[in-house]
C-alpha angles and dihedrals in degrees: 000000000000121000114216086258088062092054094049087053084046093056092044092057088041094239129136141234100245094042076060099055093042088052100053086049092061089071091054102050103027119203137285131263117253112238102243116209101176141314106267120253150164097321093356091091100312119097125195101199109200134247092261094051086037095066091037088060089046093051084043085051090042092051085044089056091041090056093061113253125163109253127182134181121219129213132198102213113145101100117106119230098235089105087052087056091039081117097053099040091062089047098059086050105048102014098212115137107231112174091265089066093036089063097039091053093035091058113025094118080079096066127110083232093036098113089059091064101046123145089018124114138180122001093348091066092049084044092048089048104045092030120031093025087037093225092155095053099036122098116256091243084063105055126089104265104165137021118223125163094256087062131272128324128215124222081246094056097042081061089058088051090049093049094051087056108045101010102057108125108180088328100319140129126190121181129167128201125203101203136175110254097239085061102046106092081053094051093041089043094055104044095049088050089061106032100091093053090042096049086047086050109052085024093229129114116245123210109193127189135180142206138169135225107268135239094238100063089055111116132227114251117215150206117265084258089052096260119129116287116225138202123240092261088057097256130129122265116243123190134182106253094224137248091319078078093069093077090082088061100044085047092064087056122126104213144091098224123029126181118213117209137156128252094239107047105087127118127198114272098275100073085034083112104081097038090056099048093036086055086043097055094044096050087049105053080051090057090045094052096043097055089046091059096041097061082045094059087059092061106104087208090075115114120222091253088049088041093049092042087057104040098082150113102275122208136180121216123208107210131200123221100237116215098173139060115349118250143105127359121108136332144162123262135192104228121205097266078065089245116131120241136181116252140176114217140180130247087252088065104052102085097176118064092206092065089044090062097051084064106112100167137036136206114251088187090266108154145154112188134178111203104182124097125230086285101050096252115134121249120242095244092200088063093068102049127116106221092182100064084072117119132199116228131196120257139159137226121189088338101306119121115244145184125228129195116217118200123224108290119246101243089040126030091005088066112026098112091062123092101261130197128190129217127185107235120185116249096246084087086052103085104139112163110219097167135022095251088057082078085074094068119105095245091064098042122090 
C-alpha cells in the first residue's frame, strides 16, 4: 500500500507503519457508538455546592497552595485568529456591508486595537488590520483584547494575570503555552517583552514554557473509499488530529495540579471575580477529593477492581448551564465494564437528537485536573485514553473530497478513562470570542 517514497513522508512525520495502517482502518470501520445512558444533569452528575461549600473548597484550595504544591496552568494556544476575521475577509473581498460590518465599522473606536486605525474607514481600515497589523495570520493570545489605562492587553498577557490570582503557589506562577511552530518566536518574543513589568506588577515570579503539537499526531487523510489521499504532486496528506493531540503534550507536564483553559476565554480586570473563585472552588473540591481517594487507596480491603477504579488521573469539570442550541457538554455514559462514568462528549458523538436535547448544560474548556497517583508519580496520561471515541469528517483539497481523522479530543476521548467530576459554573466565566465583533460585548470592554 505504501511506495518507498510513503514511507520516507511517514518517518519524517515519526509515524509508523503500523499507526499508518490503524489509521487508514479506521476509514474503513468507523467507530462505535457510545452508549449513551442521559445528559447529566442537577443530581444526575452535576453538583452546585452552596455558598457556604463553596468557601469551604476555596479555603481547602488556599491551605493546598500554602502548603507548597507545584501548580501550572495550561493554555491551549496554538489556533490561529483567521475564523475570528471570516467576516472581514469576505468584506474585503466583496465589499458589500452586511451588519455585521456596519457594526464593526460603526464601532471600531471600541476596540482594544481601535486607536491604530484611526482616521480609516471602510475597507482600508479591514485591509490595514488584517494586512499591515497581520491580524488574519496572527495567533488569538496576540491580539489586543482589552483596553486598560496603562495600554492594551493580549489574551496571552490577561493569563498571566489569571495565574497570578488563582495559580500562585508560594509565589509562583507556572503557565504553559501550546503554540503552532510558526508562532512560536511571537509568542516567545511577547511575552518576554512584558514579563519583568508583570512580574513587578502582581509581585510573583513566572515561569513560562512552551510545545507544539507534534508530527506524529498528525493524521492520514483518504480517499472517499478509505485509500490514501495524495496530493497532486503524488504525496501523502497529512493533518493535524486536533486538540485530542495535545495530551501528549499535557502528559510531559511537571506539576501536581494543572488548570486547562482556553486561549480565548479571558475578560478585563473588573469581572475577574467570578473567574477567580469559580477556579478556586473547582481546584479545591479536586484537592478534596483527591485527598479523599487517596486515604481510601490505603485501605487493604479494596479489592483490585475498586483499587483500579480509583487509581486514576482525576479531573473537575466546570459546566455551563446552556440556554441556547442543544448539542455537546456532559453526559453519562455506560462503559464496558458495564459502570457508569461522566463524560463530556461533542456534539459528533452524539448520534441520537433526543439525547442532544436533554443536554442542559455544555462544556466552555473549564478544568482542574491532578495527574499523579497515591505515591506522586506521574500517570502515564496515553494509557487512559479511549481510541476508539475518535470520528472522520468530511473535508476537501484542491477540490478533491477527502476524508480526516480527528483524534479524541482532549477533553473527551483523550480523557475518558479519568475520574471525572462535574460542577456547575455560571456563565460569567464563560467569555469565549469567536468573532472579532464579539470584542464589543460588555464583557470585553473595560
Amino acid at each position: 500500500m505504501f511506495t518507498p517514497s510513503d514511507l520516507a513522508q511517514l518517518e519524517a512525520h515519526g509515524i509508523s507503519v503500523e499507526k499508518a495502517e490503524k489509521q487508514l482502518q479506521s476509514f474503513a470501520t468507523g467507530f462505535p457508538e457510545l452508549d449513551i445512558v442521559s445528559a447529566a444533569s442537577v443530581g444526575n452528575g452535576v453538583l452546585t455546592p452552596s455558598e457556604k461549600e463553596i468557601d469551604a473548597y476555596v479555603k481547602a484550595w488556599q491551605n493546598y497552595l500554602d502548603e507548597g504544591h507545584t501548580v501550572l496552568k495550561f493554555v491551549p494556544a496554538s489556533g490561529a485568529a483567521s475564523r475570528m476575521f471570516k467576516n472581514l475577509f469576505e468584506y474585503l473581498e466583496d465589499g458589500k456591508k452586511t451588519d455585521f460590518i456596519e457594526k464593526f465599522l460603526v464601532e471600531k473606536d471600541r476596540f482594544a486595537f481601535g486607536p491604530q486605525l484611526a482616521g480609516m474607514d471602510g475597507q482600508a481600515a479591514v485591509a490595514y488590520l488584517l494586512k499591515d497589523m497581520n491580524y488574519g495570520n496572527l495567533p488569538k493570545g496576540l491580539l489586543l483584547f482589552h483596553s486598560y489605562e496603562e495600554g492594551a492587553r493580549t489574551p496571552a498577557l490577561e493569563h498571566l494575570v489569571e495565574g497570578a490570582m488563582y495559580a500562585s503557589s508560594k509565589g509562583e506562577v507556572n503557565i504553559h503555552f501550546t503554540v503552532s511552530h510558526e508562532h512560536l518566536p511571537l509568542f516567545q518574543a511577547h511575552i518576554a517583552d512584558n514579563l519583568a513589568a508583570y512580574e513587578e506588577k502582581l509581585g510573583v515570579k513566572f515561569h513560562v514554557s512552551y510545545s507544539e503539537q507534534k508530527p506524529s499526531t498528525d493524521t492520514l487523510a483518504a480517499n472517499p473509499d478509505g485509500t490514501p489521499f495524495r496530493t497532486e504532486d503524488g504525496k501523502l496528506l497529512f493533518r493535524p488530529g486536533g486538540h485530542g493531540a495535545l495530551i501528549e503534550n499535557l502528559n510531559e507536564q511537571n506539576a501536581d495540579i494543572i488548570f486547562i483553559k482556553n486561549i480565548d476565554n479571558v475578560v478585563p480586570d473588573r469581572l475577574k471575580g467570578d473567574t477567580v473563585r469559580y477556579k478556586q472552588l473547582l481546584a479545591g473540591v479536586l484537592v478534596t477529593e483527591q485527598k479523599r481517594v487517596f486515604e481510601k487507596l490505603q485501605d487493604p480491603n479494596l479489592s483490585s477492581e475498586q483499587r483500579a477504579r480509583l487509581a486514576r488521573p482525576l479531573r473537575v469539570c466546570g459546566v455551563v448551564k446552556n440556554t441556547g442550541e442543544p448539542g455537546g457538554g456532559p453526559f453519562l455514559v455506560r462503559e464496558e465494564d458495564g459502570s457508569i462514568s461522566c463524560q463530556i462528549l461533542e456534539s459528533s458523538q452524539i448520534s441520537n437528537p433526543a439525547l442532544m436535547q436533554q443536554a442542559t448544560y455544555f462544556n466552555p474548556v473549564d478544568l482542574v485536573c491532578a495527574t499523579r497517583d497515591v505515591e506522586g508519580k506521574p500517570y502515564n496520561l496515553l494509557d487512559f485514553v479511549d481510541e476508539k471515541t475518535g470520528f472522520i469528517s468530511h473535508k476537501s483539497k484542491d477540490g478533491k473530497e477527502l476524508l480526516a481523522l480527528e483524534l479524541p479530543g482532549l477533553w473527551n476521548g483523550a480523557m475518558s478513562r479519568w475520574n471525572t467530576i462535574l460542577v456547575e459554573v455560571p456563565v460569567s466565566t464563560f467569555n469565549p470570542v469567536k468573532t472579532v465583533n464579539d470584542l464589543l460585548r460588555a464583557e470585553h470592554q473595560g
